[in-house]
N, C-alpha and C positions, 0 to 999 in steps of 0.2 A: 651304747654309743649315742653320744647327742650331740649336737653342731649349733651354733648362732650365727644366723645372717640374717644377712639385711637387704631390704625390698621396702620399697613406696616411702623412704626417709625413716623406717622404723626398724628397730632388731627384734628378733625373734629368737626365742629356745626353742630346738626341734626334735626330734627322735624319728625314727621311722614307725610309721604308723598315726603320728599327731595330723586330728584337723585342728587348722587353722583360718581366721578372716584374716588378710590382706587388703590392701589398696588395690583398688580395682583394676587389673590387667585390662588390653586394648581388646587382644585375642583372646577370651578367655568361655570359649561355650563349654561344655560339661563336657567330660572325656578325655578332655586335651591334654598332654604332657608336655612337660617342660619342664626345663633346666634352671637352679636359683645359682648365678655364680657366685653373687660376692658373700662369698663363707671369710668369717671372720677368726671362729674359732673352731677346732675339733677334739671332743674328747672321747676317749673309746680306757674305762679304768682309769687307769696308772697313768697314761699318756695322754695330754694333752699337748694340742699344737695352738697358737696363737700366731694370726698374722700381721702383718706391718701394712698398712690396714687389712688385706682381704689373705687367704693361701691360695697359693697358684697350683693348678691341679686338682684342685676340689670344687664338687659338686654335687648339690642338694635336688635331688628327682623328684617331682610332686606330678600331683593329679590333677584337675579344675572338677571339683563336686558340683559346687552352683555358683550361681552370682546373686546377691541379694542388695538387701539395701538396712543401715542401720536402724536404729532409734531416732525417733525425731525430736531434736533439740530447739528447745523455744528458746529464741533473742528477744528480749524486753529491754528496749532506750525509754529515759524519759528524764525529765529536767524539772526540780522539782519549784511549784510556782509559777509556770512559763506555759504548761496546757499542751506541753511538746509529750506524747505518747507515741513509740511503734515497736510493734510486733514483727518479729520472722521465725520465719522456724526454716528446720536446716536437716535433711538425710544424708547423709555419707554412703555411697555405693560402696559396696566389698566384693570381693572373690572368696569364695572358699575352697582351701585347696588341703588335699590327704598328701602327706609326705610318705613318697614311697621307699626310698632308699638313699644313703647318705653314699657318697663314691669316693675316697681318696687316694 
């Protein structure tokens, strides 16, 4: 059985048992549980359900493993002839969370 939803503007395939990064929850210290509602899609075999956008009744139970921080991504502007040069660099915070159990 696997499900896709969506959290922090992005979809995800999930199964029970998948770690996953995420967008960075508010609540999110190690241990915590919580509920992912907007399930989109659910397949278990033969039967697949597809929602109009999300299914009503359905829900994805995860863990909060840790929180971290991504890769750092360099920004390079510059304009060429003009002596315009700058630099940034950018981490992206995540959550990572163990999906425990899919519920329909």
């Amino acid at each position: 059985m696997f499900a896709v939803i969506r959290t922090g503007g992005k979809q995800y395939k999930v199964a029970a048992g998948d770690e996953l990064n995420i967008e960075s929850l508010a609540d999110s210290e190690p241990g915590r549980k919580f509920a992912l509602g907007e399930v989109l899609m659910v397949a278990d075999g033969e039967n697949v359900r597809v929602g109009a956008p999300v299914l009503d009744g359905v829900t994805v139970q995860a863990t909060v493993v840790s929180n971290g921080r991504g890769k750092k991504i360099e920004v390079f502007k510059y304009k060429a002839k003009k002596r315009y040069r700058k630099g940034q660099g950018h981490r992206q915070n995540y959550t990572r969370v163990q999906i425990d159990e899919i519920l329909t």
